[in-house]
N, C-alpha and C positions, 0 to 999 in steps of 0.2 A: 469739494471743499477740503483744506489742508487737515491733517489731521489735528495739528498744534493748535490751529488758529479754531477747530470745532470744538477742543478742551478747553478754551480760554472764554469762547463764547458760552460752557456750557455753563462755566463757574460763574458766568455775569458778567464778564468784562466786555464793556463795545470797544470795537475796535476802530481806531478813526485812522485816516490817511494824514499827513501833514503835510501834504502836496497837492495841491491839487495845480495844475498844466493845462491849456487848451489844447496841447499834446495827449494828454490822458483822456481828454473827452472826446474827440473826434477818432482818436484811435483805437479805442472802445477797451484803452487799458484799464480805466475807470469803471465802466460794467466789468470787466474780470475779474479784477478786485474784490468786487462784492462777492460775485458769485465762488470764486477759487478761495479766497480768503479771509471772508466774513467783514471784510469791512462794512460799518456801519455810518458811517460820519467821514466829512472831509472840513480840512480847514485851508483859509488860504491867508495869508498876510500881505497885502497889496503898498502897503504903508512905506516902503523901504524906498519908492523914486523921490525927486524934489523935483521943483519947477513947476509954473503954475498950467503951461498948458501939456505936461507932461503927465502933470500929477489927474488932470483931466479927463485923459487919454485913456491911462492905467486903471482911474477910476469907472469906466464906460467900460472897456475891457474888461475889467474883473468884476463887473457887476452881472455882464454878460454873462461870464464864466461860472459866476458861482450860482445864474439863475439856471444853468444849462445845467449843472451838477445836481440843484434841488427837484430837477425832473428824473433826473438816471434814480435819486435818491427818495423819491415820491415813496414809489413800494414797499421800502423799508420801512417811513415815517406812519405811514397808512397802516402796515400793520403791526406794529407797534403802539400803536396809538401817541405818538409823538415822542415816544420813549428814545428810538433810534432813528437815524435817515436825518440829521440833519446834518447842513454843510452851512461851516461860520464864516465870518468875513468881519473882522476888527477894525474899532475908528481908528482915525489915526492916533496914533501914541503921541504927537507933538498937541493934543488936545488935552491930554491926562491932567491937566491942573485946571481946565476950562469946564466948568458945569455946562454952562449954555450951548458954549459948541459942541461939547462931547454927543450931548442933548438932539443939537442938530444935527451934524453928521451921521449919526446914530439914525434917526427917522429917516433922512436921506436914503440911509444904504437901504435899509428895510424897504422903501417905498420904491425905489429905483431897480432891485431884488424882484419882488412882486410876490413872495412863493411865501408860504403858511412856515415850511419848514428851513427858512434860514433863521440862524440864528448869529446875531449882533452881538462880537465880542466889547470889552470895556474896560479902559485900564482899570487896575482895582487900586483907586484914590481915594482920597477923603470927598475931592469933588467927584469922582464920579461915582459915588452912593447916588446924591438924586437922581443921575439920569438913569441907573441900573434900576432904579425903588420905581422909574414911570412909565 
């Protein structure tokens, strides 16, 4: 482990990736990370294509992706006790004014996800307090 990255872990800071790649995960630069560099957490932002069967596509893809992350990321979550190990994946931001989709989307990725340790970002709007409070 880096030395930088064992002082910052020692002070309490997790350390998260803001990339996560199907690149990272197959090429086990993702497992390096953790172990060389104490990463703790990964996020990934899928929300940036348009198109309806693109937006699809991306969405299947990066569900895939961030369930494959929540397993490399298991061990950490595990022992931690859900402190650390997990990997996010955010609704769409063209929902941020929508309670009910946000709502929906939101249960989608989690269910579509399948893993204990993802965790469901949410724009921070007026509408989305409900779906964040359920």
């Amino acid at each position: 482990m880096s030395d930088s990255t064992r002082k910052l872990s020692d002070a309490g800071v997790s350390i998260w990736l803001d990339d996560l790649s199907r690149d990272r995960l197959t090429s086990g630069s993702l497992a390096e990370l953790i172990s060389a560099k104490n990463v703790v957490g990964v996020t990934t932002n899928p929300t940036i294509f348009a198109g309806a069967d693109v937006e699809e596509a991306v969405f299947a893809a990066t569900t895939d992706d961030v369930r494959a992350a929540c397993v490399v990321f298991e061990p950490i979550y595990s022992a931690s006790k859900g402190y650390d190990g997990r990997v996010s994946i955010e609704v769409d931001p063209r929902l941020a004014r929508d309670a009910e989709g946000t709502q929906k989307m939101a249960r989608e990725l989690y269910e579509r996800v399948g893993r204990e340790n993802v965790m469901i970002k949410i724009p921070a709007t007026v509408e989305g307090l409900e779906p964040i409070a359920k």
